[in-house]
C-alpha positions in Angstrom: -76.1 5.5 141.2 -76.7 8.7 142.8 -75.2 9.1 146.3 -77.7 8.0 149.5 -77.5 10.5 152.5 -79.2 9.6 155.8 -81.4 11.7 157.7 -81.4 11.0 161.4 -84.0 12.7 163.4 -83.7 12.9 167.2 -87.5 13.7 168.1 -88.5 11.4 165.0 -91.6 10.9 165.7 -92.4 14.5 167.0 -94.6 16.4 164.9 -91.5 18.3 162.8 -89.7 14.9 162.3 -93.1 13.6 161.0 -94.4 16.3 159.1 -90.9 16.1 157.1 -91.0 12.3 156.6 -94.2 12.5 155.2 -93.3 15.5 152.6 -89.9 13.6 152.1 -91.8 10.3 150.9 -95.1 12.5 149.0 -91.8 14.5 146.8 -90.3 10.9 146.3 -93.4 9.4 145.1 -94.3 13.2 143.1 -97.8 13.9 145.5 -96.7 17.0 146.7 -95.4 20.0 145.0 -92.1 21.5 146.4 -93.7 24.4 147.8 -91.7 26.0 150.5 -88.3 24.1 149.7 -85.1 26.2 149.6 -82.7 24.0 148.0 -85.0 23.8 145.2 -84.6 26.9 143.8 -82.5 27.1 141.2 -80.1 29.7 142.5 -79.4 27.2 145.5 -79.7 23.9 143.6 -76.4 25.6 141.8 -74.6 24.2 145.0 -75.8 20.7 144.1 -77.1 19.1 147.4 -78.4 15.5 147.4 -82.2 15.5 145.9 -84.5 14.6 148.3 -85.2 11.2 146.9 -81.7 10.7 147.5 -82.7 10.7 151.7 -82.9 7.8 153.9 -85.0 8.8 157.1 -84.2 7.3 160.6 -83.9 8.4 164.1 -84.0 8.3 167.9 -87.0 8.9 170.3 -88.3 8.2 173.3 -91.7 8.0 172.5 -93.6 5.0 171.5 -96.2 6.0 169.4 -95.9 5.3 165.6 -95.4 7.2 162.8 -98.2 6.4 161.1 -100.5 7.2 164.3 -98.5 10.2 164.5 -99.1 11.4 160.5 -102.7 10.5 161.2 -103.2 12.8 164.5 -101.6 15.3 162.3 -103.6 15.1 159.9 -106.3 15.1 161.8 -104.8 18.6 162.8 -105.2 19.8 159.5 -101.1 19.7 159.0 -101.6 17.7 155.8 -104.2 15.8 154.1 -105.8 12.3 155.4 -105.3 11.2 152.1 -101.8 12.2 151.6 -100.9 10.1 154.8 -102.6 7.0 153.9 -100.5 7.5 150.6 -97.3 7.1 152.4 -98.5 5.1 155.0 -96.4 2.0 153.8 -93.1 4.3 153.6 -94.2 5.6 157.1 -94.0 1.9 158.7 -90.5 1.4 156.8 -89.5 4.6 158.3 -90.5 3.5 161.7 -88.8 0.5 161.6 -85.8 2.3 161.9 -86.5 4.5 164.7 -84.0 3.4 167.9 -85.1 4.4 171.3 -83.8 7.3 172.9 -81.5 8.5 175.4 -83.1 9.0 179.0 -81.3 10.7 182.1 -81.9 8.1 184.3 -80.4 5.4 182.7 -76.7 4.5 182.3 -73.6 6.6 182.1 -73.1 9.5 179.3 -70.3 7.4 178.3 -72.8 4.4 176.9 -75.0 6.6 176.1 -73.1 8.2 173.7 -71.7 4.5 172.1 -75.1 3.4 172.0 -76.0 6.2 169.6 -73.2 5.7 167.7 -73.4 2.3 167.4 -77.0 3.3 166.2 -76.0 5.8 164.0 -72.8 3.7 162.3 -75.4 0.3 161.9 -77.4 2.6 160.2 -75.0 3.9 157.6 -74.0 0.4 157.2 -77.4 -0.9 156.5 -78.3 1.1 153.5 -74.9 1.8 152.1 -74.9 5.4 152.8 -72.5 8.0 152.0 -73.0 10.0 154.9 -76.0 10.8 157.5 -76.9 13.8 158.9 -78.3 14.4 162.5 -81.1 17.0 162.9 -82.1 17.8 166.5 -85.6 18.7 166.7 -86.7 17.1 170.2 -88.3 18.9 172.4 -86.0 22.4 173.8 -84.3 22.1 176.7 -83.5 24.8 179.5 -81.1 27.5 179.3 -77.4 25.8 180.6 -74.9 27.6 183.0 -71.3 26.6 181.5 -68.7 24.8 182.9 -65.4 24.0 182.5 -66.7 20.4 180.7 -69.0 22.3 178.7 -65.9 24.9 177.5 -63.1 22.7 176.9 -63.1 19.2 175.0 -60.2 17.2 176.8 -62.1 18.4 180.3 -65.2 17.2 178.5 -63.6 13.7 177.6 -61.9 13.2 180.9 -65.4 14.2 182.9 -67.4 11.3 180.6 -64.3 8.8 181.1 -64.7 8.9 185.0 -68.9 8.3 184.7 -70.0 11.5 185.1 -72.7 13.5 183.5 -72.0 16.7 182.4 -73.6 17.3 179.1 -77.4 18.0 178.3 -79.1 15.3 176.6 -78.7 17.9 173.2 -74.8 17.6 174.2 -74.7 13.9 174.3 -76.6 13.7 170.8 -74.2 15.6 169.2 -71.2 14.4 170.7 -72.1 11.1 169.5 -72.8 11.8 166.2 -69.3 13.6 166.0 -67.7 10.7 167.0 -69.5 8.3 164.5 -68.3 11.0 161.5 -71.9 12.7 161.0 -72.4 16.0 160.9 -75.0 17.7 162.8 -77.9 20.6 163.0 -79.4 22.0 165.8 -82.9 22.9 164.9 -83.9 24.1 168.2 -82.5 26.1 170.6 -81.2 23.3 173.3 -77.1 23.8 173.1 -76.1 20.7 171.6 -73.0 21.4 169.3 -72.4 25.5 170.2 -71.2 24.5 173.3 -67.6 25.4 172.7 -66.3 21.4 173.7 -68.6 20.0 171.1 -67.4 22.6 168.8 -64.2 21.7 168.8 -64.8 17.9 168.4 -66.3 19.2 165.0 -63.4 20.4 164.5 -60.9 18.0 165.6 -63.1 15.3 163.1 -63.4 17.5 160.8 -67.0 18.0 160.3 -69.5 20.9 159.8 -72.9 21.5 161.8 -75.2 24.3 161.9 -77.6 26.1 164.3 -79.4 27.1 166.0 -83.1 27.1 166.6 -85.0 27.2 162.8 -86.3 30.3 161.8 -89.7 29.4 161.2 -92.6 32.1 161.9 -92.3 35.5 163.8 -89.0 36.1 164.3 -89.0 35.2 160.1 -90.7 38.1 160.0 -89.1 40.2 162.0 -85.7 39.5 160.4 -87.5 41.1 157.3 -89.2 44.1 158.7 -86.5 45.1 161.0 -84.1 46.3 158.6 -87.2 48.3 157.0 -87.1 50.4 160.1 -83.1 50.7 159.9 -82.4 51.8 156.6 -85.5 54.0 156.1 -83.9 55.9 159.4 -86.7 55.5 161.3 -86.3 54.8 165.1 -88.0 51.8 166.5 -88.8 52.7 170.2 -90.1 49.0 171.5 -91.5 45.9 169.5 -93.5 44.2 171.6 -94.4 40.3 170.5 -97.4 38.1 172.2 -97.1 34.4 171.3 -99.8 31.3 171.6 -98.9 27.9 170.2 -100.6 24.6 171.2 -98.9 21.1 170.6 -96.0 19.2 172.5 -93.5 22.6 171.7 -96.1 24.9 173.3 -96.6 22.5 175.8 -92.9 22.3 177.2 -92.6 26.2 176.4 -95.1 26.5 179.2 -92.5 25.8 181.7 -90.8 29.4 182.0 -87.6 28.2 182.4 -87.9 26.1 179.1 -89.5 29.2 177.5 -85.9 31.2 178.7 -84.0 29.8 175.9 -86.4 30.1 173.1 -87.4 34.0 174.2 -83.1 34.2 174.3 -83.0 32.7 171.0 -86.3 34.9 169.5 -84.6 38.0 170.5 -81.2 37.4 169.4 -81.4 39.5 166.2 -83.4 42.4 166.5 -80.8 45.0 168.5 -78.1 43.8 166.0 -80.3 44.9 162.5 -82.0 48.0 163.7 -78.5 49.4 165.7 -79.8 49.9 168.8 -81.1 48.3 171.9 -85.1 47.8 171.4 -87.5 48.0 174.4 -88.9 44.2 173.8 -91.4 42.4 176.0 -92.7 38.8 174.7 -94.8 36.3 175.9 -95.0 32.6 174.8 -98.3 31.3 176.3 -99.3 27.8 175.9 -103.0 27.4 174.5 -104.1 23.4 173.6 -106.9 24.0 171.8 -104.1 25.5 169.1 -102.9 22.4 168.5 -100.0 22.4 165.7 -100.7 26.2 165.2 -99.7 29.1 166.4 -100.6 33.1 166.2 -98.3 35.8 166.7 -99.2 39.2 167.6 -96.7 42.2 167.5 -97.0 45.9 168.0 -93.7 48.2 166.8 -93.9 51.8 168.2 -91.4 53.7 166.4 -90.4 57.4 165.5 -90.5 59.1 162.6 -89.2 63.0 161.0 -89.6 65.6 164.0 -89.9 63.3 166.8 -93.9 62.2 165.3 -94.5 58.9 166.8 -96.2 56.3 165.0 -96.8 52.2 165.3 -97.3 48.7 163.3 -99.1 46.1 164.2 -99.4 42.5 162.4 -100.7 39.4 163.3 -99.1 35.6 161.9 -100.9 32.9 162.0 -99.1 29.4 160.9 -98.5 26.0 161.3 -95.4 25.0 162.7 -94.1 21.6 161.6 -95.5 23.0 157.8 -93.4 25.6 158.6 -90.2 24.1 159.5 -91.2 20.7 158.1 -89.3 21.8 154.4 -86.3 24.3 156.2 -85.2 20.6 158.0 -85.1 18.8 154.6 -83.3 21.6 153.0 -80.9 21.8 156.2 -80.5 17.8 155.5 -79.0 18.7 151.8 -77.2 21.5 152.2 -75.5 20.3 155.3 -75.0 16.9 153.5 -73.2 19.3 150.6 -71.3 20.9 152.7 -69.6 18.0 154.2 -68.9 16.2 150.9 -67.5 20.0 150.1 -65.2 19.7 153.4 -66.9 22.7 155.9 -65.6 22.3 158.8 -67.5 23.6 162.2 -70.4 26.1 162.3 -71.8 26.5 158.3 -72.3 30.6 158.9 -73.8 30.4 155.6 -76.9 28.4 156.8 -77.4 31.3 159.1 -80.6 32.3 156.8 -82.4 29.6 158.6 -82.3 29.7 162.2 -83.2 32.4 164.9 -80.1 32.3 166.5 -77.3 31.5 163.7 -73.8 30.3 164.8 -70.8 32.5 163.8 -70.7 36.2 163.5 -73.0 36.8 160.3 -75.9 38.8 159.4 -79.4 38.9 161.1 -81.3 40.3 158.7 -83.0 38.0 156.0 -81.9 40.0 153.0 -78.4 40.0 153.8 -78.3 36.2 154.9 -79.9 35.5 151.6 -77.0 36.8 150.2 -75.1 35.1 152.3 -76.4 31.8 151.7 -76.3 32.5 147.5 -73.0 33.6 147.8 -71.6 30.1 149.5 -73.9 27.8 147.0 -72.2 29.6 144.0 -68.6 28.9 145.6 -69.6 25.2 146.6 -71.2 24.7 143.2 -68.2 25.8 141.7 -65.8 23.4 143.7 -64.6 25.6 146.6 -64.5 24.6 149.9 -66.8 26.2 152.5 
C-alpha cells in the first residue's frame, strides 16, 4: 500500500483551501486533467513525491460555512464548473467532516492553543493511519510584525508561552504547533509563521523542513520572468510601476493598508535583486468586490535602452486566484511531504520557485529557480538528502 500523507489546511474552507480540495478529489476520481500541476511533470516526478490520490485533506477554520456551499459560491464564481462540484460533492462533506475549529485571539492562552492544534493535528494522523501530514497556511494575511526577543530566540519563545503570555501571531502559533506534533509546514502567504527565527529553530531542533513564503501566483510570476529579460539584455529598467484590483475575502482584508504592507513587502521582494539595481516601484492593491475570485494586474516598465533612448512595456494579467494557486498548494503538499521522508531540515530553498518571497538566500528569477528546483528533485530522486 502506497504511503497516505495528510494535507492540513489552515483557512480550509477559504476559497484556495477549497479550490484545491475540489481539484484534489476531480484528479482522484480522473474529472480533471492535471493542467497547471508541477510535480507532475516528469522532470519533477523524478523526485518521487506522494501522488495526489495518495492525500488526505483536513484542516482548521474559523468559519462555519461548508465546503460544499463554499465549492458551490465558487463555482458560481466561475472558479470551476457546477457540475464538477456536484461531482465531488460527497468527497466535499467527508472533507468537511474533518475540518476543526480555529484558533481565535480572544480565547485561551497560546499555550492551549497550540495543544489544541496538536492534539488536532496528532488525532488526525492517527485516524487515517498516515505517514505524515503537512500543514499549509493559506488563511487570510496578517499585518507586518515588529520582532521581539520571543519572536528571535526559541527558549525566550518557550519561556514567554509557559508563563501565559501571548507573543506569537496567530500564523506563529500554527506553526509552532505543528512543529511540535512532527509536521512540517508551508507558509503560503505572507503572515510570518515559521520565518520567524524561534520557529525556525524549532524546525530545526525537531528536525523538520517548511517552506515559504507567500505563493507565487500571478504578477509578481510574471515579473520574476520578465525581469531578468531587462538584465541580461543590458537594458536599464528606470521604474516598474504595478496597479492591482482583486475582489474576494484576500482583496477584502488587503483593503486594510496595514494588511496590504506585508503583501506589497513580499510583491517587491525580488525585483532589485534580478535586474541589479534599486527600481523606482510604486504599487497599489485596491480592493474591487464586483471582482470576485479574480483579479487584473496592470504594469508599466520605463526603461533605457543604447544611447540613453528611453522606451516602455506595458501588460495587463488577468487571472483567477485560487485556480491559480489552487494546484502550486497541492504540489507544495508533495514535494514538501518528499522532502521530509528525504530528511530536509528547515527552510526547503529549493521550493523557492514557488513563492514571492522564498526563504533562504536563492535565486529570484524564475529561470534560475527552475533550475534550482530540477536540480534538488534529481538529488532527492536519486537518494540524497536535501
Amino acid at each position: 500500500m502506497a504511503p497516505r500523507t495528510g494535507v492540513w489546511f489552515i483557512g480550509a474552507r477559504g476559497s484556495v483551501a477549497t479550490t484545491a480540495t475540489v481539484g484534489a478529489l476531480a484528479l482522484t476520481a480522473g474529472l480533471a486533467p492535471r493542467t497547471g500541476c508541477v510535480a507532475d511533470l516528469p522532470e519533477v516526478a523524478v523526485a518521487g513525491p506522494p501522488g495526489v490520490d495518495d492525500l488526505v485533506i483536513g484542516g482548521h477554520d474559523v468559519v462555519g460555512d461548508a465546503l460544499p456551499k463554499r465549492a458551490e459560491a465558487l463555482a458560481a464564481g466561475g472558479v470551476f464548473g457546477h457540475e464538477l462540484a456536484r461531482a465531488v460533492h460527497s468527497g466535499l462533506v467527508e472533507v468537511d467532516g474533518r475540518i476543526r475549529p480555529g484558533i481565535t485571539s480572544h480565547e485561551g492562552s497560546q499555550r492551549d492553543a497550540i495543544e489544541q492544534v496538536s492534539r488536532d493535528l496528532a488525532g488526525f494522523r492517527a485516524a487515517h493511519g498516515l505517514d505524515r501530514v503537512v500543514v499549509i497556511d493559506v488563511s487570510t494575511t496578517e499585518p507586518p510584525l515588529e520582532l521581539t526577543p520571543e519572536h528571535r530566540d526559541l527558549d525566550d519563545l518557550d519561556r514567554a508561552l509557559a508563563a501565559g503570555e501571548s507573543p506569537l501571531p496567530a500564523s506563529g502559533v500554527y506553526a509552532y504547533a505543528a512543529l511540535r506534533a512532527g509536521c512540517p509546514f508551508v507558509a503560503f502567504t505572507p503572515s510570518p509563521g515559521p520565518r520567524l527565527p524561534a520557529i525556525d529553530q524549532l524546525a530545526r531542533r525537531t528536525q523538520l523542513p517548511w517552506a515559504g513564503s507567500d505563493g507565487k501566483t500571478g504578477e509578481t510570476l510574471i515579473k520574476s520572468a520578465l525581469a531578468p529579460m531587462f538584465a541580461t539584455r543590458g537594458l536599464r529598467v528606470r521604474s516598474w510601476a504595478s496597479v492591482n484590483l482583486l475582489g474576494g475575502g484576500d482583496g477584502q482584508a488587503l483593503a486594510d493598508p496595514v494588511t496590504a504592507e506585508s503583501k506589497t513587502r513580499s510583491k517587491n521582494t525580488g525585483l532589485g535583486s534580478i535586474l541589479g539595481h534599486p527600481v523606482d516601484g510604486p504599487m497599489h492593491i485596491d480592493y474591487l468586490p464586483d471582482l470576485g475570485d479574480w483579479k487584473t494586474a496592470w504594469d508599466h516598465v520605463s526603461f533605457e535602452g543604447f544611447l540613453g533612448t528611453g522606451m516602455s512595456m506595458q501588460f495587463t494579467w488577468q487571472g483567477c486566484d485560487s485556480a491559480l494557486a489552487a494546484p502550486l498548494v497541492l504540489d507544495l503538499a508533495r514535494l514538501v511531504a518528499r522532502a521530509h521522508r528525504a530528511g530536509a531540515v528547515g527552510a526547503v530553498e529549493a521550493l523557492g520557485f514557488f513563492f514571492k518571497d522564498p526563504a533562504g538566500d536563492g535565486a529570484h528569477d524564475l529561470a534560475g529557480q527552475w533550475r534550482a528546483l530540477l536540480d534538488w528533485c534529481a538529488r532527492i530522486g536519486s537518494g540524497e538528502r536535501r
